[in-house]
C-alpha positions in Angstrom: -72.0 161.3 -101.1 -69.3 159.8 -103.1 -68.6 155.6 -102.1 -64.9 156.1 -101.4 -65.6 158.9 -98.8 -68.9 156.4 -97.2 -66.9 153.8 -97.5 -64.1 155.5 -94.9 -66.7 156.8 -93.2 -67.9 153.2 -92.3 -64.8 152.2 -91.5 -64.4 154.7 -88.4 -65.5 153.4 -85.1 -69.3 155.0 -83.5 -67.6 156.9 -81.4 -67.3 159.4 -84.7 -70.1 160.4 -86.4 -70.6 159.0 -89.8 -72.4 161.5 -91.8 -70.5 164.0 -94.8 -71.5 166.9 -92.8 -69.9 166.2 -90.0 -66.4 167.4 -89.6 -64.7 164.5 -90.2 -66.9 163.8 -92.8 -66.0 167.1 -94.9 -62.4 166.1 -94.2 -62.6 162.8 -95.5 -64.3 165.0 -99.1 -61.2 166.9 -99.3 -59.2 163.9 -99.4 -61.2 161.9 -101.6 -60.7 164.9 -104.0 -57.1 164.5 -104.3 -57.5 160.6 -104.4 -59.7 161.3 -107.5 -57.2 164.0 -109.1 -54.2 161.2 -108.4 -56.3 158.8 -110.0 -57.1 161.0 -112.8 -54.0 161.9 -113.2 -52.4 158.0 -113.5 -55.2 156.9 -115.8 -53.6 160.2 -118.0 -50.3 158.9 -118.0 -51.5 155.1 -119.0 -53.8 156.4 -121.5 -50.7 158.4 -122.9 -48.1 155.9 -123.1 -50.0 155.6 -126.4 -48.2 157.1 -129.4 -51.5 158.0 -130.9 -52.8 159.6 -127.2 -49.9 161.2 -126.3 -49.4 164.8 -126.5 -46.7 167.7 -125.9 -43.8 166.2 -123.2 -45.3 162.9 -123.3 -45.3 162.3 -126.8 -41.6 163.9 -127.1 -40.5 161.3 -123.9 -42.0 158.4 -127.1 -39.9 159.9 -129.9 -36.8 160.5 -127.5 -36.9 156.6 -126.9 -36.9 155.8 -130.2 -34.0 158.6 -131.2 -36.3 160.8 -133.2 -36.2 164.7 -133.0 -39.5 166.8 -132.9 -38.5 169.7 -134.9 -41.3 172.1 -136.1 -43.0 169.3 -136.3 -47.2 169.2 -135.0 -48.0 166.7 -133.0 -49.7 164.9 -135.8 -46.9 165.5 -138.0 -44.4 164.2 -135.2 -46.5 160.5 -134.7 -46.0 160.1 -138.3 -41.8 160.3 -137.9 -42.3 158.6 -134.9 -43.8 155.3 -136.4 -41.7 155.5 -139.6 -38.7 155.5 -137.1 -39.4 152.6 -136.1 -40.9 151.2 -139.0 -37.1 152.1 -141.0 -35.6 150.2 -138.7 -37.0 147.3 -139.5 -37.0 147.7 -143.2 -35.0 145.6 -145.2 -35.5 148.3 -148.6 -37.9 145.5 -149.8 -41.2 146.3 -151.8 -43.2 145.2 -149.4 -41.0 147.0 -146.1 -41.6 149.9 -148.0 -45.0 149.6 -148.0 -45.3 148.4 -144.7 -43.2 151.5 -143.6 -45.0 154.2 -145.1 -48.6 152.1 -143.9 -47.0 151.9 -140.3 -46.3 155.9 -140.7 -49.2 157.0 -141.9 -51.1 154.6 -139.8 -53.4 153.0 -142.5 -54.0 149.7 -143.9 -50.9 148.5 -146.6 -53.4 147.6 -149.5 -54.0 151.3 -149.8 -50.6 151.9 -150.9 -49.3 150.2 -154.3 -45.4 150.0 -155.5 -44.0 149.1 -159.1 -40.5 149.1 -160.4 -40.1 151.8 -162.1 -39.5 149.7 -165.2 -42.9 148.5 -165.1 -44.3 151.8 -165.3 -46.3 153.2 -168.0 -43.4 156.1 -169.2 -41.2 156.3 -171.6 -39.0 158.4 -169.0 -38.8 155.8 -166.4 -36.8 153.5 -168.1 -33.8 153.0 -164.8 -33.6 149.7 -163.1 -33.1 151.2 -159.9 -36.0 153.2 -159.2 -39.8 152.7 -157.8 -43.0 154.4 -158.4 -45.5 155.0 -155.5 -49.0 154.6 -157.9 -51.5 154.9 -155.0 -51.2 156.7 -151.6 -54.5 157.4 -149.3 -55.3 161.0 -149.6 -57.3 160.7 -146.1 -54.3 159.6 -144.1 -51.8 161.7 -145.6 -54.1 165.3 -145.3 -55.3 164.0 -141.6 -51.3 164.1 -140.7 -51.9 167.9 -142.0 -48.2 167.0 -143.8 -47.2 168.6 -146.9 -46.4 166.9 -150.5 -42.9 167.9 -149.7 -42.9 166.4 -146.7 -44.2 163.0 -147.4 -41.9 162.9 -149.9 -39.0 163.4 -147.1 -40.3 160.3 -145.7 -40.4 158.5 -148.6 -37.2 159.2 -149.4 -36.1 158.4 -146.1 -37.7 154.4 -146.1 -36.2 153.8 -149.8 -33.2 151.0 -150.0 -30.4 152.6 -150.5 -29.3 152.8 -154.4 -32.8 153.2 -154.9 -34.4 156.2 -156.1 -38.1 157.4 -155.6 -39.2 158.4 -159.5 -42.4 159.4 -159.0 -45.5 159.7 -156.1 -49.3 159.1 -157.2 -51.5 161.7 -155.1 -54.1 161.1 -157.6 -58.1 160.4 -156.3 -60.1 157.4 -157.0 -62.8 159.1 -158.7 -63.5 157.5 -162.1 -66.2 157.4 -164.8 -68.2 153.8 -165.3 -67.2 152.6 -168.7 -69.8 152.2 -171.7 -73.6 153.4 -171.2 -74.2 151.0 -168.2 -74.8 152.8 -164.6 -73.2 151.8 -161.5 -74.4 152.4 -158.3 -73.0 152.1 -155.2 -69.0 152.0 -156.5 -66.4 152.7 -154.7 -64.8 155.2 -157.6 -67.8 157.1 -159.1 -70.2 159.9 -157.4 -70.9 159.2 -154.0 -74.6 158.3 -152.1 -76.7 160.8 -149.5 -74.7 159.5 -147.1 -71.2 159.6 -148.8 -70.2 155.9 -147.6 -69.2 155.5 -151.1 -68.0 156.8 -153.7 -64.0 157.7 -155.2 -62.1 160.6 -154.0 -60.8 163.8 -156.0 -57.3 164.3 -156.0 -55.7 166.6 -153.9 -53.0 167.4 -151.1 -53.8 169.5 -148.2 -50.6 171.9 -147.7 -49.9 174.1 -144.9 -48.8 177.6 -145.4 -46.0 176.7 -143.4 -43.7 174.0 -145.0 -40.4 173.0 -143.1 -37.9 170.5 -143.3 -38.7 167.3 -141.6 -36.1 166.2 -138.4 -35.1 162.5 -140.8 
């Protein structure tokens, strides 16, 4: 017998007997179904008041507050536009709002994303004054949003200063050879262990068969 429904029980006077099979007692089990279903049903809606719990209606309710459109857009897909939403309106087109933008979208930590003038880079074509380079994005975060190239570039694009354009995106791994005949073990960017806790990534870019404008 469940405590809420022996607790009730306990609270009725002896004239009524206080046992779950009696018939007030199987009363007092229908009601302490729906008390549990209300319950459940409350601890749902707190839970998704969380941009990263919420789902369907409830996480459109979160981007309507913030005056960002759905689209096509996957739930995935939409927490990302959600966050940068926000995180473009607070962005002042500085190096590091950038970067805290497209780490607030992407939901990962801003030392995994690196930002040089354009100027700065190592091209003879990027030679403008007005123009960044993204060298290092995390792979992870961007293929767990299930986002296309395209599409992070829309976002991109949509953070930048005005005036400002993006020349160029580095999707490339981390994976990378130990220099001279010595052997490294246990590096963060060559082969990884049994257990793959480290190790560098390959490049790559998970893209969905179905690409579509992002609602920016």
């Amino acid at each position: 017998m469940q405590m809420a429904v022996k607790d009730l029980l306990n609270k009725l006077t002896d004239v009524f007997t206080k046992d779950e099979k009696s018939n007030i007692g199987k009363l007092f089990l229908i009601v302490d179904d729906q008390i549990q279903n209300v319950r459940s049903s409350l601890s749902k809606v707190e839970e998704w008041r969380d941009i990263e719990n919420a789902q369907g209606k409830a996480l459109d309710a979160l981007g309507d507050n913030v005056g960002q459109k759905r689209g096509q857009s996957t739930d995935e897909v939409y927490r990302v536009l959600i966050r940068g939403k926000v995180a473009r309106n607070l962005s002042d087109g500085t190096t590091n709002r950038i970067i805290k933008a497209i780490a607030t979208s992407l939901s990962c930590d801003p030392a995994e994303i690196s930002i040089i003038n354009a100027h700065d880079a190592d091209s003879p074509d990027l030679v403008e004054p007005a123009a960044i380079v993204i060298t290092k994005v995390p792979l992870d975060a961007l293929n767990l949003t299930g986002m296309s190239t395209s599409q992070f570039l829309q976002i991109v694009d949509s953070i930048r200063a005005g005036g400002v354009r993006v020349a160029s995106v580095n999707l490339e791994g981390t994976f990378a050879f130990a220099a001279g005949t010595e052997l490294e073990e246990g590096s963060d960017f060559g082969f990884s262990d049994d257990l793959e806790e480290v190790g560098g990534t390959l490049s790559g870019i998970f893209t969905p068969q179905r690409d579509y404008k992002l609602p920016i």
